[in-house]
C-alpha positions, 0 to 999 in steps of 0.5 A: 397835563395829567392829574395824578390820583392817589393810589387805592389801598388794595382790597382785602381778598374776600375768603369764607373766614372773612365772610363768617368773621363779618357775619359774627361782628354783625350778630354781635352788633344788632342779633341774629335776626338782624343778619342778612345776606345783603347787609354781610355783603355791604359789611364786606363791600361786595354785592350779595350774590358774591357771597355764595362763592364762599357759603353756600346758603344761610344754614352754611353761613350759621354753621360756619359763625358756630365754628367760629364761635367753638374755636375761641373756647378754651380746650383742654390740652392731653394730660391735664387733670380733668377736673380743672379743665373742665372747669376752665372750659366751661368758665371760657365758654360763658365768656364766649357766649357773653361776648356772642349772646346770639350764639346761645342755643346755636351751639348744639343745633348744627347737623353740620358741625365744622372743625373746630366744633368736632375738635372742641367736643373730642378734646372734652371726651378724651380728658374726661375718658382719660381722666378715669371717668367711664363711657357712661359716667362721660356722657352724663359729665358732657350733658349736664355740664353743657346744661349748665353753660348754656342754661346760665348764659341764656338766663344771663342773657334775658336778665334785665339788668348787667351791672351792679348798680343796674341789679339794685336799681331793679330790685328796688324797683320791684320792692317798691311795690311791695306792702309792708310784710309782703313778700318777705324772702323775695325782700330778704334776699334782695336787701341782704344779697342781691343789693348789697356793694359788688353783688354780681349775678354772674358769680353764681356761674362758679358756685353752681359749676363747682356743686357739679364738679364736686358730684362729678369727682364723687361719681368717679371714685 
């Protein structure tokens, strides 16, 4: 007598978006440095050799992730008043490097760029160009918006601290190391801005994003 076996789910073929989707979940979970072609190749169930038939080395893998990472930011669509879509891009964009902090400083370094990368950066250009600005006032408009991003997300990303209660936490830390009328604007803004209820570093992000935009809109008029 014949024992029957449960029928096997079939597998899930593998394609170059799954390879990079499972590379992106791995860097999200442990980092960039802990990335490997062994461990991607676990995380799909293949044997790691099977994974150059869809990247063709570690450089194609990081600019296919990067790709990746550029099509979950929020672009500007044709017509949309440039000043706001800037400012939506760019509040999109720190929440993707949020959620990718392995990404920050990747960004930009491809010599490669994918499809939704050239998109991403097309899209930028043209509301701005058709939102009035001149060829050169765009270009400085890219650069120090992208600065801004990526420099807040890096220096987000290194702060030891995420939640309110883990910023009070610290600053008392450190004051309590302080001598009486020593240090007294590190004490200022800490007791009075940094510790009180709801304080949240991220919120600088805006502050900062508007001063731009602001100096932008002056530029283009």
């Amino acid at each position: 007598m014949t024992r029957r076996t449960a029928a096997q789910p079939p597998r899930e073929t593998l394609t170059r978006q799954r390879v990079l989707r499972a590379a992106v979940e791995l860097a999200d979970t442990g980092g960039l440095e802990t990335l490997s072609m062994r461990k991607l190749g676990e995380a799909v169930g293949v044997e790691a050799m099977s994974l150059y038939n869809h990247v063709a080395n570690k450089e194609d893998l990081l600019d296919g992730m990067v790709d990746l990472v550029f099509g979950e930011v929020e672009l500007p669509t044709p017509g949309d008043e440039w000043r706001q879509a800037m400012r939506r891009r760019a509040m999109s964009m720190r929440d993707v490097l949020f959620r990718h902090r392995w990404a920050i400083g990747l960004m930009e370094s491809r010599s490669t760029p994918g499809p939704a990368t050239l998109r991403h950066h097309d899209a930028v250009l043209g509301c701005l160009r058709e939102g009035g600005l001149s060829l050169t006032l765009t270009a400085h408009a890219v650069s120090v918006l992208d600065s801004f991003i990526h420099g807040f997300a890096l220096q987000e990303k290194t702060l030891p601290f995420d939640t309110p209660e883990e910023t009070a936490e610290v600053a008392e830390s450190i004051m309590s190391g302080f001598g009486d009328g020593e240090y007294p604007y590190l004490t200022e803004i800490a007791t009075a801005h940094v510790m009180r209820p709801g304080y949240a570093y991220g919120d600088e992000f805006a502050f900062g994003l508007d001063l731009i935009l602001n100096a932008l809109e002056r530029a283009a008029a």
